[in-house]
C-alpha positions as CSV (number, residue, x, y, z in Angstrom):
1,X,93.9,98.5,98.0
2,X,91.9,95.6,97.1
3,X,89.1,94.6,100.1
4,X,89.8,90.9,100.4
5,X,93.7,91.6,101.1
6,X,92.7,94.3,103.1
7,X,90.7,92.8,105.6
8,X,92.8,89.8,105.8
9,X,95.9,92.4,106.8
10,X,93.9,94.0,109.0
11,X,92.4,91.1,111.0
12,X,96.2,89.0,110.8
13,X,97.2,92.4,112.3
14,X,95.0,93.1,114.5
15,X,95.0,97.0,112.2
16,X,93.0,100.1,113.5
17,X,93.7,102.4,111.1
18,X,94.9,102.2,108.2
19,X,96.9,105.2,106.5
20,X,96.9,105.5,103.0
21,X,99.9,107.6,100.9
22,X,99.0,108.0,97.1
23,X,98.7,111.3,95.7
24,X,96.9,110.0,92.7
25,X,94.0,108.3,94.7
26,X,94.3,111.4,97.3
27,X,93.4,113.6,94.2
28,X,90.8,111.4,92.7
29,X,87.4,111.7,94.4
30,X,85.9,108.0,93.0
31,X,89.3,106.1,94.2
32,X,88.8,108.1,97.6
33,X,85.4,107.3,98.2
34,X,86.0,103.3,96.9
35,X,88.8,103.1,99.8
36,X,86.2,104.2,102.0
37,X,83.9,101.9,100.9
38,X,86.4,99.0,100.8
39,X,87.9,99.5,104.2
40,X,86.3,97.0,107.3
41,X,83.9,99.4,109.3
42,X,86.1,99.1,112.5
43,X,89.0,100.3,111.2
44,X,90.0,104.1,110.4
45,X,91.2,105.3,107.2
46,X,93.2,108.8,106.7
47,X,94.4,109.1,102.7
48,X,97.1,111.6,101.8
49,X,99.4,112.5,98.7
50,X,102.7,112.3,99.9
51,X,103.8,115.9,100.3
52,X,100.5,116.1,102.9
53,X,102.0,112.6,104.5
54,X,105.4,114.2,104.4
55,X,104.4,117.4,106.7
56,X,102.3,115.1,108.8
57,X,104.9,112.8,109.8
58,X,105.0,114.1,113.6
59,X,101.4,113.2,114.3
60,X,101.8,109.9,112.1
61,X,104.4,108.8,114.9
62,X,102.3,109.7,117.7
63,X,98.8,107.6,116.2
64,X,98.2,105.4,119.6
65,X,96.6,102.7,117.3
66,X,97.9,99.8,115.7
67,X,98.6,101.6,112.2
68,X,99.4,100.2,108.4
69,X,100.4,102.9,106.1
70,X,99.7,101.8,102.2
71,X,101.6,103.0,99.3
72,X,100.3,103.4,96.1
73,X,104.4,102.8,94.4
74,X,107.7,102.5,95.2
75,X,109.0,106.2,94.7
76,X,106.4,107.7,96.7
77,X,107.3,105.2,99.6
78,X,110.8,106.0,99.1
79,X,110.2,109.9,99.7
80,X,107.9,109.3,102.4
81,X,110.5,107.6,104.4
82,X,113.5,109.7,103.4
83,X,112.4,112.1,105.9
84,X,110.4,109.6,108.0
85,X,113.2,107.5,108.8
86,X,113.8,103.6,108.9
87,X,110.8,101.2,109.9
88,X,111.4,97.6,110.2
89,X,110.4,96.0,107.4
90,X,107.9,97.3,104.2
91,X,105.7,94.7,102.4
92,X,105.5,94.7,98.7
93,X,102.1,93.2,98.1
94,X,101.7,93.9,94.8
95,X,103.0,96.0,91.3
96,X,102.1,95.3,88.5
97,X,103.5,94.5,84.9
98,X,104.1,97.1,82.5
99,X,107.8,97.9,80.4
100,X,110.4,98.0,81.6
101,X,109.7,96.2,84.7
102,X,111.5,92.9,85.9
103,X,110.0,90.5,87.9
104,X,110.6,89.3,91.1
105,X,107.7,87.3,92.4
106,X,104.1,86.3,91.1
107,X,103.1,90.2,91.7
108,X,106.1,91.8,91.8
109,X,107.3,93.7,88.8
110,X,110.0,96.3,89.3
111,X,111.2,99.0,87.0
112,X,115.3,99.9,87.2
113,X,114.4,103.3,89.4
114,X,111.9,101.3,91.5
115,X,115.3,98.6,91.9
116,X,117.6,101.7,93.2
117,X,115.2,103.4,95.4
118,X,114.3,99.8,97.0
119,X,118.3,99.4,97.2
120,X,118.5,102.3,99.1
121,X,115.4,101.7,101.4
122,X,117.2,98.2,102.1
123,X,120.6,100.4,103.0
124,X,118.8,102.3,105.7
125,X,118.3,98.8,107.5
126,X,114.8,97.8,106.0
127,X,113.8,94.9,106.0
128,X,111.8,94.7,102.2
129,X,109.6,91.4,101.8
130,X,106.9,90.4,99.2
131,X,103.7,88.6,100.6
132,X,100.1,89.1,99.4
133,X,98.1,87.9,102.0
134,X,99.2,86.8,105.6
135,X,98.7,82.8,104.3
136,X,101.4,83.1,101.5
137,X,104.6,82.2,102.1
138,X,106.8,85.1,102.5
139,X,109.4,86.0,100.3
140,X,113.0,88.4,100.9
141,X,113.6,90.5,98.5
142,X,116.5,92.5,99.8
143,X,119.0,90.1,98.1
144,X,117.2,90.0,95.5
145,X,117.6,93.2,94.1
């Protein structure tokens, strides 16, 4: 979650809270405390691994404020909406390089698995879309995959 892209999300938005789903940064205590440090002061900020996220899914549908959950990768989003259900659309904002990955934008870098789960998050009717920041031109990348 990088605080620039953050608070330009959050103000295009018009965000309250923000909802993060990484069980890596949920069981590191510096990444925690630098989300809470990089988050604008008006806005809330719950962080979960995504088991936790999983068995909190009823009260994550009832949050009265404008909300945007943040993934830390693709397979944890995939199991978090397995049992969530279909949303709209998902923003891929940014993954990184490493092997085995292809890309498919500036900062989008897929690995095969990451292609299949985001083929089957596109099957439930999701809309999946790569933009960084609300000025950049966004991208489609259902037919992509």
């Amino acid at each position: 979650m990088h605080g620039q892209v953050v608070f330009s999300w959050t103000k295009a938005l018009g965000i309250e809270r923000i909802v993060v789903i990484d069980t890596g940064t949920a069981n590191d205590e510096f990444k925690r405390m630098s989300l809470k440090l990089s988050k604008p002061a008006d806005v809330k900020l719950s962080l979960f691994t995504v088991e936790q996220a999983i068995e909190r899914i009823p009260k994550i549908k009832a949050l009265k404020e404008n909300t945007m959950l943040i993934f830390g990768n693709v397979g944890e989003t995939y199991k978090f909406f397995q049992t969530f259900g279909a949303v709209p659309e998902i923003n891929y904002g940014g993954i990184l390089d490493r092997p085995g990955a292809t890309r498919y934008s500036n900062a989008i870098y897929l690995t095969d698995e990451e292609v299949e789960q985001s083929r089957q998050l596109a099957s439930m009717g999701i809309s999946l879309f790569m933009q960084q920041v609300p000025t950049s031109k966004k991208e489609i990348l259902n037919h992509k995959l």
